[in-house]
Phi, psi and omega in degrees: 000133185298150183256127193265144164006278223267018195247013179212167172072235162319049198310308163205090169278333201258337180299295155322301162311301179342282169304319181298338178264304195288328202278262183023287215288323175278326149320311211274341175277341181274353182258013180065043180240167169228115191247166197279148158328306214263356191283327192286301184312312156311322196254000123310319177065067163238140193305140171304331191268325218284312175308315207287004203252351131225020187237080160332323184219167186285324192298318168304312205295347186246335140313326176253021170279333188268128194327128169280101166266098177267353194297116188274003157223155154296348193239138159287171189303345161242049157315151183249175192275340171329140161250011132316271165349280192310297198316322171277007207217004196237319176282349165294319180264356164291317205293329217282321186304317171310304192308317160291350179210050171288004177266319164011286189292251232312286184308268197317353166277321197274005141304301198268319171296345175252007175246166205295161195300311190261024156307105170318122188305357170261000192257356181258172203300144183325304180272040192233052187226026165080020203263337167297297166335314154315291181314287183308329169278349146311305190274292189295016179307298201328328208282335191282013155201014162229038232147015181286006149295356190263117184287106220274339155003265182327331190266020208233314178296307176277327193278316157346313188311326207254339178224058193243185181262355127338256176340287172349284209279333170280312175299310176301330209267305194279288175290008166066343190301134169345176130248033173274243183338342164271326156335269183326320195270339154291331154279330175297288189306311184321305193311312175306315170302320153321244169357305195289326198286319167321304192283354182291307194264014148115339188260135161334149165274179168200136188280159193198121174273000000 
């Protein structure tokens, strides 16, 4: 098995360019570029060959530009049991997330549209592995005893549809809306998605700003 570049001799010297090539690159993505091995190179100053040995490709480099979000929940240990509530502490904080790292985000979806259909999920950008989903059937545990027809998987799966940064980049970008107001309306749809699948299994709907 190939050993990588920085994982030997000077490590860490090799560490430090390492970083010095990732900072380059997230600069140059919060200033709206998607940038090149040799765009990181220049603007760290560091030599172009010296990069490429360890970002092979602009695709490595922007994979290993994107934020490691590893949190296996959104909600904390005194999260409350409502699955309103939870549901609404879980979609505040994906929006907040967009907002801190949408450029991020934007290169990994533009990422995720150019690679083959049958990319393995560990080979694809951190946030493009289906880990919201998780968050969100996290905030719908509650439903797994009060609700157990509801396949809440599925419910995890459309309301994901309506606040991923796909739904983000068509509302600011297409629909023109703040992001304040994309915010909101990712949250107004959760619930509402909430609420229709409750009233399908018996509970009344109830509106929620």
């Amino acid at each position: 098995m190939a050993v990588p570049y920085e994982s030997t001799g000077r490590i860490r010297q090799k560490q430090r360019t390492r970083d010095a090539l990732l900072e380059a690159a997230r600069s140059l993505l919060e200033s709206g570029h998607t940038p090149t091995v040799e765009q990181s190179a220049d603007a760290a100053g560091i030599s172009r060959t010296t990069a490429y040995r360890y970002f092979p490709s602009q695709r490595h480099l922007l994979l290993a530009a994107m934020p490691t979000i590893d949190r296996p929940s959104l909600l904390d240990q005194d999260a409350p049991d409502d699955v309103h509530a939870r549901l609404d502490l879980v979609i505040a904080e994906q929006t907040e997330i967009l907002r801190r790292w949408e450029p991020q985000l934007r290169a990994a979806l533009r990422l995720s549209l150019d690679q083959e259909p049958q990319t393995p999920r560990d080979a694809r950008p951190v946030l493009r592995q289906g880990r919201a989903i998780e968050w969100i059937e996290d905030a719908l545990a509650p439903l797994a005893e009060s609700h157990p027809h509801i396949d809440r998987r599925r419910l995890a799966v459309a309301i994901r549809a309506g606040c991923g940064i796909e739904a983000w980049v068509w509302m600011v970008d297409i629909a023109a809306v703040s992001r304040t107001e994309a915010a909101t309306l990712m949250r107004e749809s959760a619930q509402a998605l909430l609420a229709a699948a409750l009233a399908r299994h018996g509970e009344p709907s109830r509106s929620r700003r």
